[in-house]
N, C-alpha and C positions, 0 to 999 in steps of 0.2 A: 244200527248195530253198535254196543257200546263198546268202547276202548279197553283193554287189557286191564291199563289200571287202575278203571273204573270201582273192579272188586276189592279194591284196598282205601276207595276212594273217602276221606271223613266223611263221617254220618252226617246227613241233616245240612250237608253242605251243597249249592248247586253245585252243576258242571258248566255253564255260564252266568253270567251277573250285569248287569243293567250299569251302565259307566254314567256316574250322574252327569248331567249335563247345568253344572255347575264350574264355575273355577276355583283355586284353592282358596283365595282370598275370601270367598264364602263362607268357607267353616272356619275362619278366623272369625270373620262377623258373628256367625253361629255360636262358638265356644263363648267367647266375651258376653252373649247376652247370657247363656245359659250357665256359663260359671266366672263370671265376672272380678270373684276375689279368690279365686284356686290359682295357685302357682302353675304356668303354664312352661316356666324356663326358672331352675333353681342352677346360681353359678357362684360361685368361690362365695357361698353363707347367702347369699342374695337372690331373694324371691321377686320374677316379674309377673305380675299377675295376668290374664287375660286380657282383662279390662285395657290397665295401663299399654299391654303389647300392643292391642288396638289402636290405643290410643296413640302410640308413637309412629305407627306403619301408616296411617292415618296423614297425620302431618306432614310423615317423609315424602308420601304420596304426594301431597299440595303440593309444597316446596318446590319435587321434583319438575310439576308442570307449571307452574306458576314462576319458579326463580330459575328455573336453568333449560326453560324449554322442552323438556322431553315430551313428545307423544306418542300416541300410541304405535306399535309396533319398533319403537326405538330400542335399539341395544344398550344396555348399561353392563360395564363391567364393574364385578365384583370379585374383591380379594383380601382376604383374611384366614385367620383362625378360629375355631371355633370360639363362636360368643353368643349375648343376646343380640347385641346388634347387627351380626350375619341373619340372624334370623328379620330384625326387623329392616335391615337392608332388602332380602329376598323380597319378602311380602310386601313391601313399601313400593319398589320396581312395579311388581305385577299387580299392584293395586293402581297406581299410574296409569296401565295399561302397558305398561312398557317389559322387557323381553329381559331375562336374566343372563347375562355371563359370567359363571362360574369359574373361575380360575385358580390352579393350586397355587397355592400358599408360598412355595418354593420357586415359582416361575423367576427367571432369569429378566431383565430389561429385554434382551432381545428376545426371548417368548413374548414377554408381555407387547411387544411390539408385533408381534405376527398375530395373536390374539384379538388385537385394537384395529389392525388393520382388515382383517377377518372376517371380523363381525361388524365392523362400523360403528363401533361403540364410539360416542366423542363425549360423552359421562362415566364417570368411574366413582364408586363408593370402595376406600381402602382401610386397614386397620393402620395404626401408626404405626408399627414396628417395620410395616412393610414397605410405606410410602419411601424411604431412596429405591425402590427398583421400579419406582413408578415413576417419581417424579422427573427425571430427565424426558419421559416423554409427552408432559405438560403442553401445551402450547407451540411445537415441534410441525416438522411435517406428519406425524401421527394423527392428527385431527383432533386429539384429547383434548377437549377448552375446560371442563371442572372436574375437579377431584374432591367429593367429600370424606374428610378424615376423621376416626375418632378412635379415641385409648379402648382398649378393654378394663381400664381401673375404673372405668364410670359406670360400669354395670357390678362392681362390687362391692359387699355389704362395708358401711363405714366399722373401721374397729372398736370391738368393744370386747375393752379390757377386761371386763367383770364376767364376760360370759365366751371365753376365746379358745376355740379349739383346737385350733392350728391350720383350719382350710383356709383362709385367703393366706398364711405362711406357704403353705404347701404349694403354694401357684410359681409358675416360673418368674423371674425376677421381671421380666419384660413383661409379662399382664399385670405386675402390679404399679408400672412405672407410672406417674402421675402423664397428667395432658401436657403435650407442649405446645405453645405459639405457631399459630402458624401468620409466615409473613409471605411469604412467595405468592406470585399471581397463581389465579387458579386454583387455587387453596382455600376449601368450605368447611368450618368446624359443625363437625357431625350435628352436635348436641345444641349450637344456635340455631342451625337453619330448625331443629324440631321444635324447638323452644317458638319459634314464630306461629306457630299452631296455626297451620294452612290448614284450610276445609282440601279433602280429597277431592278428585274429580266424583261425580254426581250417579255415573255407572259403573258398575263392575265389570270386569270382564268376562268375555263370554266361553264355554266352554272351548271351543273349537280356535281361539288364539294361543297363537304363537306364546311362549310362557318361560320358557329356560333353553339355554343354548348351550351345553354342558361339550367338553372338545373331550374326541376320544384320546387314548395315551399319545397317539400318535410313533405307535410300533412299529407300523408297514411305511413310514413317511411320513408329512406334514400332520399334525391333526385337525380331526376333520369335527365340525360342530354338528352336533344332533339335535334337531327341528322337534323338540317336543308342547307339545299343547297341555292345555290345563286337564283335559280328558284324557290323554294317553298317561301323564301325571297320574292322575287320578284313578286309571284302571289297576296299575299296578301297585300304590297303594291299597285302596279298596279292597280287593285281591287279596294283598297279604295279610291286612286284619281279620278277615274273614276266616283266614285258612289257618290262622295262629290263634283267632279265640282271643284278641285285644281286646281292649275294652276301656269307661273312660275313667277308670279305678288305675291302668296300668303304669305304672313307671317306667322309663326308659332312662336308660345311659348314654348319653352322646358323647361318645368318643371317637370312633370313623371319623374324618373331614368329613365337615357339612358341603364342602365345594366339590365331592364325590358323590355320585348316586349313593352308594350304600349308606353314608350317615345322611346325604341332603333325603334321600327315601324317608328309608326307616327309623331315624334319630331327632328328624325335624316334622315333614308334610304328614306323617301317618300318626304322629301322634296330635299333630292339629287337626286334623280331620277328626279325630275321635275327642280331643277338648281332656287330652291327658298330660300329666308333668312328664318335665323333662330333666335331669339332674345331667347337666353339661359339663364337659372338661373341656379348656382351650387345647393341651398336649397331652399324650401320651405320659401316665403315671401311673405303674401298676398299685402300686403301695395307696396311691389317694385313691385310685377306682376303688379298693377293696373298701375304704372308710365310710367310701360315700353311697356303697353298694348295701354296708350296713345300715349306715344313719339313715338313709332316704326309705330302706325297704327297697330297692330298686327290685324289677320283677323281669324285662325286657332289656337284652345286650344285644347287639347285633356288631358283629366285628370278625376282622378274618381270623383265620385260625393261627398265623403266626403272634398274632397280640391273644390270642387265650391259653396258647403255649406257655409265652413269655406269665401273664398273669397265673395260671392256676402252676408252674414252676415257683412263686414265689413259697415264701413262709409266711406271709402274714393270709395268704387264699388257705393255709391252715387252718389259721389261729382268729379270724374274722367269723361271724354270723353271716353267712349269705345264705338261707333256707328261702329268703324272698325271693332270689331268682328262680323265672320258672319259665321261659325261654331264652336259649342263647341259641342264636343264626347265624349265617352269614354264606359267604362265597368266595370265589376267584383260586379257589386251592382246596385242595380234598383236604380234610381233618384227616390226620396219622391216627393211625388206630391203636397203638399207646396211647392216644389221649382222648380219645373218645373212648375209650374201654375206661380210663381212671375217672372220666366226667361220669360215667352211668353209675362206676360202682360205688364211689367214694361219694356224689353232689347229688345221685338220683335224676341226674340231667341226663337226655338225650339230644345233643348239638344238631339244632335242624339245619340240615346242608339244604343249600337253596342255590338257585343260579341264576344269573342275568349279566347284561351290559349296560351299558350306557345307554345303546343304542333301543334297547327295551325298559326302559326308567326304572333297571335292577330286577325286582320282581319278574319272574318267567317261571320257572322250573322249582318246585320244592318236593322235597319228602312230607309222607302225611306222617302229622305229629307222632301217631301209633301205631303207625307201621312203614319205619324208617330204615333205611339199609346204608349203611355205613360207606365213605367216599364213593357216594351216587347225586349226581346231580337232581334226583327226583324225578317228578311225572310234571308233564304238562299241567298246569294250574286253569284255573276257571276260564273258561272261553278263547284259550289256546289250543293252538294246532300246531303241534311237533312232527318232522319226520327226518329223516334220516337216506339221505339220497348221494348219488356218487357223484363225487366233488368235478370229475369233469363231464360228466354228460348230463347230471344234475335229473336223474331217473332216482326213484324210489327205490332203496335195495329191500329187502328181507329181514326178519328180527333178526339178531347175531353177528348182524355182517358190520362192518369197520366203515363210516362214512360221514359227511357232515350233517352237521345240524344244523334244519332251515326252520323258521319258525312263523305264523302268522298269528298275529292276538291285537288287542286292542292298545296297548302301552307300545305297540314296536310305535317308533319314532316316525317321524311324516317325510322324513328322509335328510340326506347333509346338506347343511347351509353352503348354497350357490354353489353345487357342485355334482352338477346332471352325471358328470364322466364316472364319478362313485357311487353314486346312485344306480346307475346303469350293471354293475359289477355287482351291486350288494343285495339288490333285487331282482325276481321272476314273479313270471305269472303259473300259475295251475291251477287245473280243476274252478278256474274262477275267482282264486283268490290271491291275493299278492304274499308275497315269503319273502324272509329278512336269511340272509347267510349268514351263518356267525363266524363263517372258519374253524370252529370246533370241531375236533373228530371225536363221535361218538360211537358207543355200542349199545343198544336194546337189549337188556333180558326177556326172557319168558313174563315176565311178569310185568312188561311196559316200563322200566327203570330205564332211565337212562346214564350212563357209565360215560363220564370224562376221557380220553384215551391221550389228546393233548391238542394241541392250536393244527392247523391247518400244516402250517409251514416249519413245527417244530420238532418235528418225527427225524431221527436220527437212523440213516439207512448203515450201516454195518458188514458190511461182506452181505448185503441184498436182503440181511434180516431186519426187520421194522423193527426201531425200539420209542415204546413212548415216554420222554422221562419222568411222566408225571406219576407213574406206577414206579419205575424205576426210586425216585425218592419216593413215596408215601412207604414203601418197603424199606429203605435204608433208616428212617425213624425208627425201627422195630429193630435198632443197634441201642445198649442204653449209651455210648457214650455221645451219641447224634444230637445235638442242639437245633441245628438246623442244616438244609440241604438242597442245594442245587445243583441239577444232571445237566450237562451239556454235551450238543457233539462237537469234540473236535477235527481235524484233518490227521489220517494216516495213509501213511505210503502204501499198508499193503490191503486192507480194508476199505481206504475210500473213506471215512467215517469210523471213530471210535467215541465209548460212552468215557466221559471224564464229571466224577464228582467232586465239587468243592461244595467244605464241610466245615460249619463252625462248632466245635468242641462245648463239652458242655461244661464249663469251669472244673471243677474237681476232676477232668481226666486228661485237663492240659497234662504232657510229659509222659502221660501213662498208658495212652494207645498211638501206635504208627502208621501209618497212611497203609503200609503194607497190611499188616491186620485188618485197616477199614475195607481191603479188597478180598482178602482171604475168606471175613467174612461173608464179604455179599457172593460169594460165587457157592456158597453152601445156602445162599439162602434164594438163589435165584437163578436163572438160566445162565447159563455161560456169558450167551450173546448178550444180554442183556446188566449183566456185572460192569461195574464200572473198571476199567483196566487202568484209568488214572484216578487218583486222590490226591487234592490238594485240602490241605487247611488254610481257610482263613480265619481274619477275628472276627468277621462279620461280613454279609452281604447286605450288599444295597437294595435300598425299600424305594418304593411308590410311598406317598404320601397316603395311602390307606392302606399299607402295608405289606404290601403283593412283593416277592421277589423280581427283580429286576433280571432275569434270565436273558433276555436279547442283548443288556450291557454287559452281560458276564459274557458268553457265550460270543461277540465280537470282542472283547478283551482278549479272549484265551483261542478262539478259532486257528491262528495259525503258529502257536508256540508247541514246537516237536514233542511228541508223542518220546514215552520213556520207554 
């Protein structure tokens, strides 16, 4: 019996798919033979060709087993910005044989030491900007014995005066800062250990190892590392090229953190699998995305919606050619439908909402291309199994009803690193088959969509009425003077719970709208219960390193400051 949203389902598309039993490092080898002088990573003017990328993931590889010992199934941590050399750090690991740790960019010494200790990492490949929040844990009781460093200015194009655009100008001043010495023990410069030109080890890895160890936010407590393999990799890449119509003509934008599923996904492994360029930025620039979105032709964006807010708000997302873009994706937040209405009428873009975690290598849940419904997390993707069951007794409810989302497919993760006791919580059995909990409360339409309602544990109860805030703000965007917006609950004396929004202004109406208005409005545009009864302005709310609001930091900020 086929699935509901089978009938909307793209043509000519399965409804499962065959997860090659290969590892990623394959279509590295793959692309390099078959397009050997195509630009496979284009960064501040500087083209790295296939070939050459091989060639350096290659050598990291040797180095790594040959001069510092790693074997197989060994942890190495990894921590940077976006570059070429993140990319051939990843690939050099898992060519090794050895296991990725992806770590944000922003991690603290004492992260980076819960990190190290964690995963067993006792090799680290780091960017230089970053090595002081690493280096005190050198040689330490951490167990870190090497650390290989290197600049992001060595992957960028030498200047030339005669033909100068202004893109290696436009880079922040710390990617263009030259290499510095390194003297301290335990200190590998990136660029000689590749320079030794080690032969690799002699086999590849096999699909079914161990491959990236990617730590969740660490929302609910500690973060916990996700066991994914070069096949669950791989299913959910595969997946999404197929379901988006990529190809190996596509361009892609890497902007997302590569040390995040969504840019390490869809920014990096999905366009080597396909043997396509890549036009990278190391930070966040609206004004250089649009240049480079021109120059390149870029065709693939994949980013949350608060970075295409921020971009298609600019004037030069006016005044630039982008008719090359011809998918923008992403997740972790509904697109406001102010801006998905000006993407379709103004760019002839339709923003593919998609969903996933960590814990499913991103890829899960997308709308089909053409016939996509607006802040919907989509239908189950190729050879996934969705359902929607009551968060405590974990039974199957009915389409309509209010419940979590359990999921089983081929990319869900092989479970957390050394850690049965959440394992135990995050998985069941049914019908024969094993299901991942995400904690999302979702809803089913008629039509098999599935509808975001909010996190497990972030429903704000109200005098016994449920409010989810993620509807709560996608609605408060549909104010012009809303920039951005976070719903939280606070404590009230006589409710138990009240809705409180903090709202960052959209320049031109600093001084000119009051918090009072912000509420007068929302209560004509939405249920009582559901109005925000506090408004606060800030000048900004705090991001994740992929750009997701930080709601649990807000929300214990403000949780016990008295209700007005």
């Amino acid at each position: 019996m086929p699935y509901v949203h089978h009938r909307f389902w793209p043509k000519g598309l399965p409804h499962a798919i065959r997860i090659p039993q290969v590892s990623l490092t394959h279509y590295l080898e793959v692309a390099a033979a078959r397009f050997p002088d195509k630009p496979a990573i284009v960064f501040g003017g500087n083209a790295l060709t296939y070939a050459r990328l091989r060639e350096r993931v290659d050598a990291l590889a040797g180095y790594l087993r040959e001069c510092v010992g790693v074997q197989p199934g060994d942890r190495v941590l990894l921590l940077s910005q976006n570059c070429p050399q993140f990319t051939t750090a990843y690939y050099g690991i898992m060519r090794a044989g050895a296991v990725v740790v992806p770590v944000n960019a922003m991690s603290t010494t004492a992260e980076l030491r819960y990190f190290i200790d964690n995963s067993g990492a006792r090799v680290a490949i780091c960017a230089q900007e970053l090595l002081s929040q690493l280096q005190p844990l050198v040689a330490d009781e951490s167990g870190l014995a090497s650390v290989l460093v290197y600049a992001y200015s060595d992957a960028l194009a030498a200047r030339d005066e005669d033909n100068d655009d202004g893109e290696r100008d436009a880079l922040p001043e710390v990617v263009r800062a030259p290499r510095e010495a390194l003297t301290a023990t335990g200190l590998v410069d990136f660029e000689a250990a590749l320079a030794r030109g080690l032969a690799p080890p002699s086999s590849l890895p096999a699909a079914d190892d161990l491959c990236v160890l990617p730590y969740t936010s660490g929302t609910t407590g500690n973060p916990k590392g996700c066991m994914h393999t070069h096949a669950t990799m791989l299913a959910s890449s595969v997946a999404s090229q197929l379901w988006r119509g990529f190809h190996a003509e596509s361009v892609f934008l890497a902007v997302a953190p590569l040390f995040h599923m969504l840019g390490m996904q869809n920014a990096m492994n999905l366009p080597i699998t396909l043997g396509a360029t890549v036009v990278m930025m190391p930070r966040w620039n609206p004004a250089l995305a649009a240049r480079l979105i021109e120059r390149h032709r870029v065709s693939v964006w994949a980013a949350a919606p608060a970075m295409l807010i921020d971009f298609f708000a600019m004037p030069d997302a006016q005044q630039r050619d982008l008719h090359s873009l011809a998918v923008l994706s992403g997740g972790g937040a509904a697109m406001p439908e102010s801006v998905a209405a000006m993407l379709q009428t103004r760019f002839g873009i339709v923003y593919n909402e998609a969903y996933g975690l960590t814990e499913t290598a991103s890829f899960l849940h997308a709308n089909p291309l053409l016939r996509a419904k607006r802040q919907c997390l989509g239908v189950p993707t190729q050879s996934v199994e969705s359902r929607v069951v009551d968060p405590v007794t974990l039974e199957e409810l009915p389409p309509g009803e209010l419940g979590e989302l359990v999921t089983h497919g081929p990319q869900v993760m092989r479970g957390y690193w050394r850690d049965p006791g959440a394992d135990r919580a995050a998985f069941f059995e049914r019908d024969g088959k094993r299901f991942f909990r995400t904690g999302d409360l979702v809803a089913v339409d008629e039509d098999g969509y599935f509808f975001m309602r909010d996190r497990l544990k972030r429903m704000i109860n109200a005098s016994g009425y449920k409010v989810w805030p993620a509807e709560v703000e996608n609605a408060m965007y549909g104010h012009p003077a809303v920039h951005e917006a976070c719903v939280i609950g606070v404590a009230d004396p006589r409710a138990g719970e009240t809705v409180k929004a903090l709202i960052v202004l959209k320049p031109e109406f600093h001084g000119q709208v009051s918090e009072q208005q912000i509420i007068d409005w929302s209560r004509e545009h939405m249920a009582v219960y559901k109005a925000p009864r506090i408004v606060e302005f800030l000048e900004r709310l705090p991001k994740s390193g992929t750009g997701k609001i930080l709601w649990r930091e807000l929300q214990d900020a403000h949780r016990n400051v008295p209700s007005r």
